[in-house]
N, C-alpha and C positions, 0 to 999 in steps of 0.2 A: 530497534526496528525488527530485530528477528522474533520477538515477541509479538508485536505489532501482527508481522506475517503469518504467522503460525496461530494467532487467534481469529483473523479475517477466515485461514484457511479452516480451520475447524468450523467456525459458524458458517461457512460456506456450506460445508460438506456433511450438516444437517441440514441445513435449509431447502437448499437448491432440492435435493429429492422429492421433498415435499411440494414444491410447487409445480416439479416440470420432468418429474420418475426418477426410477434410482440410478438411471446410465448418464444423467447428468453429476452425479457426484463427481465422476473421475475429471469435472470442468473447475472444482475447486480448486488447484493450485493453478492452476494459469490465473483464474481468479485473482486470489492471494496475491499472486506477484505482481499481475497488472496493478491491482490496488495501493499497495505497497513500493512499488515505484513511481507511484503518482504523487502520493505521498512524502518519501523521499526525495526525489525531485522539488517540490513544492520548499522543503526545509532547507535543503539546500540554499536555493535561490534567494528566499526568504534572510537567512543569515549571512550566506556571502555579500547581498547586496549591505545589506547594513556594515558588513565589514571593509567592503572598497567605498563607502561614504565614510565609513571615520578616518580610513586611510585617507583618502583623497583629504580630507578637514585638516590632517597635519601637514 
């Protein structure tokens, strides 16, 4: 995941300037992390729930 983070945040922090100046770079890490917790989140839930269905099956 911290990979994950840190690539979102770098492609952020080329990007973002060129679409919208260079005083939005400093909007890359919020970025990154909102991204990146969405993501985590999502994985989470995704394997926990398969995990209390197999629980629950025994």
């Amino acid at each position: 995941m911290s990979l994950f983070r840190k690539t979102i945040y770098i492609a952020t922090a080329f990007i973002a300037p060129g679409f919208y100046g260079a005083q939005y770079a400093f909007f890359a890490q919020p970025v990154a992390d909102a991204i990146s917790t969405i993501v985590a989140l999502s994985l989470f839930f995704l394997v926990f729930n398969k995990y209390l269905e197999k629980r629950l099956q025994e």
